[in-house]
NUGURO-473813 format. One record per residue: residue in three letters; x, y, z of N, C-alpha, C, O in turn. Coordinates in steps of 0.2 Angstrom, whole numbers, padded with zeros to 4 digits, always signed. Example, Ala and Ser with C-alpha at 12.3 -4.5 7.8 and 13.67 -1.06 7.14 Angstrom:
BEGIN
ALA+0066-0028+0039+0062-0022+0039+0066-0016+0039+0071-0017+0042
SER+0064-0011+0035+0068-0005+0036+0064+0000+0039+0067+0006+0040
***
This chain:
BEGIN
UNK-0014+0252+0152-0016+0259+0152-0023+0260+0155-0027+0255+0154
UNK-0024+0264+0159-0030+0266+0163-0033+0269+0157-0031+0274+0153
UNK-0041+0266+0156-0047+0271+0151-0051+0272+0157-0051+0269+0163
UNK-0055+0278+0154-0060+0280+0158-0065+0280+0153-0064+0282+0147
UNK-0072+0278+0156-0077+0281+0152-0083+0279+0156-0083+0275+0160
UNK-0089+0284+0154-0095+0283+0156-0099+0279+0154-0097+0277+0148
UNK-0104+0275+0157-0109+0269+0155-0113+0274+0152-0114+0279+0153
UNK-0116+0270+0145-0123+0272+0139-0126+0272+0143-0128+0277+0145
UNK-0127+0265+0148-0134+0265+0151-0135+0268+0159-0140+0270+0161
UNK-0130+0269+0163-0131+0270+0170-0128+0277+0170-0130+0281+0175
UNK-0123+0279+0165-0121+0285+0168-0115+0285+0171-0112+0290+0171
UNK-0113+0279+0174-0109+0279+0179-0099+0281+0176-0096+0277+0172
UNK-0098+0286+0179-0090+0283+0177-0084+0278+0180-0083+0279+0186
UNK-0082+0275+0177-0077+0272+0177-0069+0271+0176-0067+0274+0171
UNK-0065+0268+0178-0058+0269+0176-0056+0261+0176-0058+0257+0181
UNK-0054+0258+0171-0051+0252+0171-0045+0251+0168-0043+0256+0164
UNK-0041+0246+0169-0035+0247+0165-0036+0238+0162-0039+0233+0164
UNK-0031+0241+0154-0031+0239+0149-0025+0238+0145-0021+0242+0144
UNK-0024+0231+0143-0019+0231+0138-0019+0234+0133-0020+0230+0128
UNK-0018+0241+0132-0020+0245+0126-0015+0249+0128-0012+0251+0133
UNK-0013+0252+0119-0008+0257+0119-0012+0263+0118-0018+0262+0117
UNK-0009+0268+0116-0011+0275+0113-0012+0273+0107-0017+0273+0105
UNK-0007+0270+0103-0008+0272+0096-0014+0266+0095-0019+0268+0092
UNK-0014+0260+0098-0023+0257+0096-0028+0260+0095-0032+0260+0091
UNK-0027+0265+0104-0034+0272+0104-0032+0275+0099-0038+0278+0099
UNK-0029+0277+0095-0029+0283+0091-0031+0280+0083-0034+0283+0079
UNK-0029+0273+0082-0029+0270+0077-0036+0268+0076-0039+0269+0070
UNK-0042+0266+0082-0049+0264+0083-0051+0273+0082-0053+0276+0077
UNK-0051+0274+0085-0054+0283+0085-0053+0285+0076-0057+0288+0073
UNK-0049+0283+0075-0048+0286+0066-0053+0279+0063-0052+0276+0057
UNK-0056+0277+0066-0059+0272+0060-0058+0266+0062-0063+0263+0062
UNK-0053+0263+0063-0051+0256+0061-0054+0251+0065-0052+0252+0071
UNK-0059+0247+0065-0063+0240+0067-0059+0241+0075-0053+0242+0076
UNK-0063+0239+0081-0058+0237+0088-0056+0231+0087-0052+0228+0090
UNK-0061+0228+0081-0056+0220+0085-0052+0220+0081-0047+0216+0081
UNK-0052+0223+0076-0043+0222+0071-0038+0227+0074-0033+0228+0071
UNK-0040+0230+0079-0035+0235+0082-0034+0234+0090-0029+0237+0093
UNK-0039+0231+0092-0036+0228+0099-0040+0219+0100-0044+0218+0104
UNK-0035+0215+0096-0036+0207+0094-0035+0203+0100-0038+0198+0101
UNK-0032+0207+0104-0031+0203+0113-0035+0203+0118-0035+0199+0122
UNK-0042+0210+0118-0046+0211+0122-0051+0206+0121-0052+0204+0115
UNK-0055+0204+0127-0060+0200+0125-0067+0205+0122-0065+0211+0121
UNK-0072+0204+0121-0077+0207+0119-0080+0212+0125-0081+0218+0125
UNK-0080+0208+0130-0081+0215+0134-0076+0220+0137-0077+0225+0139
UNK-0071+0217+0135-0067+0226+0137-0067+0230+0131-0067+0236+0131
UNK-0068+0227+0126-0070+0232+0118-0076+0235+0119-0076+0240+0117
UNK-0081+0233+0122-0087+0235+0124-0086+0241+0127-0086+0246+0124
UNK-0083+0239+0133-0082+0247+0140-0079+0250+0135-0083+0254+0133
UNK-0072+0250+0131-0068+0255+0128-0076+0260+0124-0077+0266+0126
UNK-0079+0255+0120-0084+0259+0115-0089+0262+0120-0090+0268+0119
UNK-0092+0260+0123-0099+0262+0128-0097+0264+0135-0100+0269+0137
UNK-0094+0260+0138-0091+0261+0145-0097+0257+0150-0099+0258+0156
UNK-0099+0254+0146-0103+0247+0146-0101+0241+0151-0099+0237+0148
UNK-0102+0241+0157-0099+0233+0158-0102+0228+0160-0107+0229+0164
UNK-0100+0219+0159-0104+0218+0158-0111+0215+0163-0115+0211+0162
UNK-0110+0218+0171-0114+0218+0174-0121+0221+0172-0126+0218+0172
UNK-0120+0227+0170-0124+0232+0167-0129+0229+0161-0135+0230+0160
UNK-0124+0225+0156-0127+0222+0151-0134+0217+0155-0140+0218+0154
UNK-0130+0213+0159-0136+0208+0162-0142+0209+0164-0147+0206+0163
UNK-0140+0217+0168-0145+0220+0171-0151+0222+0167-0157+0222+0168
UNK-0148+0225+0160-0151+0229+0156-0155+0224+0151-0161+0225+0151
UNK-0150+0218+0147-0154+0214+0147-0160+0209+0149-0165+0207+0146
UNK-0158+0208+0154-0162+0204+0159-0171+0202+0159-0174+0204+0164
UNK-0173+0200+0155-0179+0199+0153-0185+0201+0160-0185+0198+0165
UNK-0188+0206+0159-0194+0207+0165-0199+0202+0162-0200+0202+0156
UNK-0202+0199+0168-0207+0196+0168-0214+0198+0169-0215+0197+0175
UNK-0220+0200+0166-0226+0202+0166-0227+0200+0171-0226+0195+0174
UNK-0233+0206+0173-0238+0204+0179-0243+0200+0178-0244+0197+0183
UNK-0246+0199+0173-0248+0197+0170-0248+0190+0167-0245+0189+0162
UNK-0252+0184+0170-0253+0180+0164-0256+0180+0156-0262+0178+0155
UNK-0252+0181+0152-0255+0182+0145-0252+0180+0140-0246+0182+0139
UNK-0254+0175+0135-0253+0174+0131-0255+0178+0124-0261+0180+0125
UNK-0253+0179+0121-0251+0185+0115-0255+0179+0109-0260+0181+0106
UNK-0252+0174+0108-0252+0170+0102-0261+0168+0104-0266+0169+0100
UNK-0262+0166+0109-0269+0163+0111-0274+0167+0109-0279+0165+0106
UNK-0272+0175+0110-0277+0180+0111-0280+0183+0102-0286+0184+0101
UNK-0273+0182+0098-0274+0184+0091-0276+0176+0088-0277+0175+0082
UNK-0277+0170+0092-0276+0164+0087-0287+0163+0088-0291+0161+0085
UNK-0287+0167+0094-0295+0167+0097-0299+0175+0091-0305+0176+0091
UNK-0294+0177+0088-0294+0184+0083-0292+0184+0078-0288+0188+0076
UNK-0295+0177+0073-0294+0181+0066-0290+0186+0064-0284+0188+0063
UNK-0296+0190+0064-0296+0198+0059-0294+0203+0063-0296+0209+0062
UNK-0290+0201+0068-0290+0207+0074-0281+0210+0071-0280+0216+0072
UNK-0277+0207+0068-0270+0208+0065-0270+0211+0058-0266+0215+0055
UNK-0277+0207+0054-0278+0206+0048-0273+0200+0043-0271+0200+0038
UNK-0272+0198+0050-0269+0188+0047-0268+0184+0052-0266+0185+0057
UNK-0270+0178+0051-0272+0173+0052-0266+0171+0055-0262+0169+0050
UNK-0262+0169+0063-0254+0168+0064-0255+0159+0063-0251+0155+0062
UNK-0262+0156+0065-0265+0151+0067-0262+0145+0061-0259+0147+0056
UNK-0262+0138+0062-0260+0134+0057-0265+0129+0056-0264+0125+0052
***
């Protein structure tokens, strides 16, 4: 069956198809767990079905930026005592 939904994060719409019935959608929509009501999807197509999420989008989203900056965090409070008001230092 063809689902359609919008990405949380990009907006984008989508149409994929799915081994899903109606009554699954109908049975997840009343409540019941996706993965006790669609046990054959892998994790990312339960994803798209809930968010419309997929999982390129996830990597992107996730995907760690890296500061412009050289800085250590731990150096800066370990040079700082009383700058937290504890001591992270050992």
């Amino acid at each position: 069956m063809q689902i359609t939904r919008t990405s949380m994060i990009s907006g984008i719409e989508r149409t994929l198809e799915m081994a899903v019935t109606e009554e699954q959608l109908h049975r997840w929509q009343a409540g019941e767990l996706i993965q006790k009501v669609m046990p054959d999807l892998d994790p990312a197509d339960r994803e798209f079905i809930m968010t419309g999420i997929v999982d390129s989008e996830w990597n992107d989203f996730a995907d760690p930026v890296e500061p412009d900056f050289d800085y250590d965090l731990y150096d800066y409070v370990e040079d700082r005592p009383g700058l937290f008001g504890v001591y992270i230092g050992c």
